[in-house]
C-alpha positions as a LaTeX table, in Angstrom:
\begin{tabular}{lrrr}
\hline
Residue & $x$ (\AA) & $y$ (\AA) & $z$ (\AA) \\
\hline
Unk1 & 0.97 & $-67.01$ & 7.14 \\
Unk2 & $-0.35$ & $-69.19$ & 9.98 \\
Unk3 & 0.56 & $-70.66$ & 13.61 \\
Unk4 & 2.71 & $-73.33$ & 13.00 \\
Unk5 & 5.13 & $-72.25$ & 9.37 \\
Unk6 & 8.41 & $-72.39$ & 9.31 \\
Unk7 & 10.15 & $-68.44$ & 8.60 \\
Unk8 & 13.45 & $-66.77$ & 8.28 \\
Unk9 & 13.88 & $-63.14$ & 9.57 \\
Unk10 & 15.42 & $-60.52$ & 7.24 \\
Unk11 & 16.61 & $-56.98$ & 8.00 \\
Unk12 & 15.12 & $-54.35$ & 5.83 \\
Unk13 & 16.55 & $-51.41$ & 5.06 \\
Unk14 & 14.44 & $-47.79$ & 5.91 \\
Unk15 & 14.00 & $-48.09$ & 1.74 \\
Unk16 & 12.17 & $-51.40$ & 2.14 \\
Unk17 & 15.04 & $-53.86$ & 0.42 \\
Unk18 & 16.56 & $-56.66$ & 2.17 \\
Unk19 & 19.58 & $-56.49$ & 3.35 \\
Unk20 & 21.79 & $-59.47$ & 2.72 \\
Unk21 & 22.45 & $-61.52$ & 6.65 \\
Unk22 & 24.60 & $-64.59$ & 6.53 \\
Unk23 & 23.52 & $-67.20$ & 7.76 \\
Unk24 & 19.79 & $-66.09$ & 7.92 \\
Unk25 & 17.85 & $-66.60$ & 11.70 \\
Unk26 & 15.26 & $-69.19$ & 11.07 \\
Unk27 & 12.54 & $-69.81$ & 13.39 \\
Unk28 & 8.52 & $-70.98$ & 13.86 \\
Unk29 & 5.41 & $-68.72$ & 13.84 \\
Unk30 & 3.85 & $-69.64$ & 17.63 \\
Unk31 & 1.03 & $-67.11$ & 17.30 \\
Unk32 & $-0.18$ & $-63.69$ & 15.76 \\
Unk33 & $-0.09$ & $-61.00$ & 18.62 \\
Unk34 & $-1.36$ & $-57.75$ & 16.42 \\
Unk35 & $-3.40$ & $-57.77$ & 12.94 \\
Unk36 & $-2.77$ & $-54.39$ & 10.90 \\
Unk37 & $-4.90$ & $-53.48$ & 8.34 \\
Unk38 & $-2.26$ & $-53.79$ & 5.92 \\
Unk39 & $-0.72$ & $-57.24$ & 6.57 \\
Unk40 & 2.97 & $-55.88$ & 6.61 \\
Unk41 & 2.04 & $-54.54$ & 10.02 \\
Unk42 & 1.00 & $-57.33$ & 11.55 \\
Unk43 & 3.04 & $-58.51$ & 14.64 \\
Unk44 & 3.87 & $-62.17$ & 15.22 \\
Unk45 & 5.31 & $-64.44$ & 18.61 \\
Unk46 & 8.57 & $-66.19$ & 16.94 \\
Unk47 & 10.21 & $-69.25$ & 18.47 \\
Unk48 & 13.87 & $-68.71$ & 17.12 \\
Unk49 & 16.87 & $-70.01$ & 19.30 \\
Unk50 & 15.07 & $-71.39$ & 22.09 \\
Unk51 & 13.51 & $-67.79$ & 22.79 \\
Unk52 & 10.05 & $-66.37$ & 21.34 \\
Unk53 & 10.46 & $-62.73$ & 20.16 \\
Unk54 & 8.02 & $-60.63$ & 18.66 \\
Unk55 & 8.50 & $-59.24$ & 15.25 \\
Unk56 & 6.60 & $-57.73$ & 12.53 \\
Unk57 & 5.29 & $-59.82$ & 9.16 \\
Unk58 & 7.52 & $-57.47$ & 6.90 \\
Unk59 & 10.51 & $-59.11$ & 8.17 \\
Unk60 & 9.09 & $-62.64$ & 8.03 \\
Unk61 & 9.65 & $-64.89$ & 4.89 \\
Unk62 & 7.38 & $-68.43$ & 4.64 \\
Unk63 & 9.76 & $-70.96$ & 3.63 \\
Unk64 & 7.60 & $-74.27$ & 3.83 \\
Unk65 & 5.24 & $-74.02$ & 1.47 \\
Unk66 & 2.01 & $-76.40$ & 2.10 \\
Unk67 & $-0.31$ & $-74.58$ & $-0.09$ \\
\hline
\end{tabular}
């Protein structure tokens, strides 16, 4: 993931699964706050509604894909 792609947040359950949300929260990566060692961990600044929250990159999806 990098600055800049387009995500949508999903709740994971303590199991690791996703947990279905309706409609899902959509919002842009603005910049990378934390790198973990494992990549799951990392924590990310997320415009999403006007707002920028942080959250971490397991509950992150890339949904543009300009590979």
């Amino acid at each position: 993931m990098i600055a800049g792609d387009i995500v949508e947040i999903v709740r994971r359950s303590r199991w690791g699964g996703i947990i279905d949300m309706h409609p899902r929260e959509r919002g842009v990566l603005i910049s990378r706050t934390y790198i973990g060692y494992d990549p799951v961990y990392s924590q990310w600044e997320v415009f999403i509604k006007g707002k920028i929250e942080l959250r971490s990159e397991k509950s992150l999806v890339r949904i543009n894909k300009d590979d």
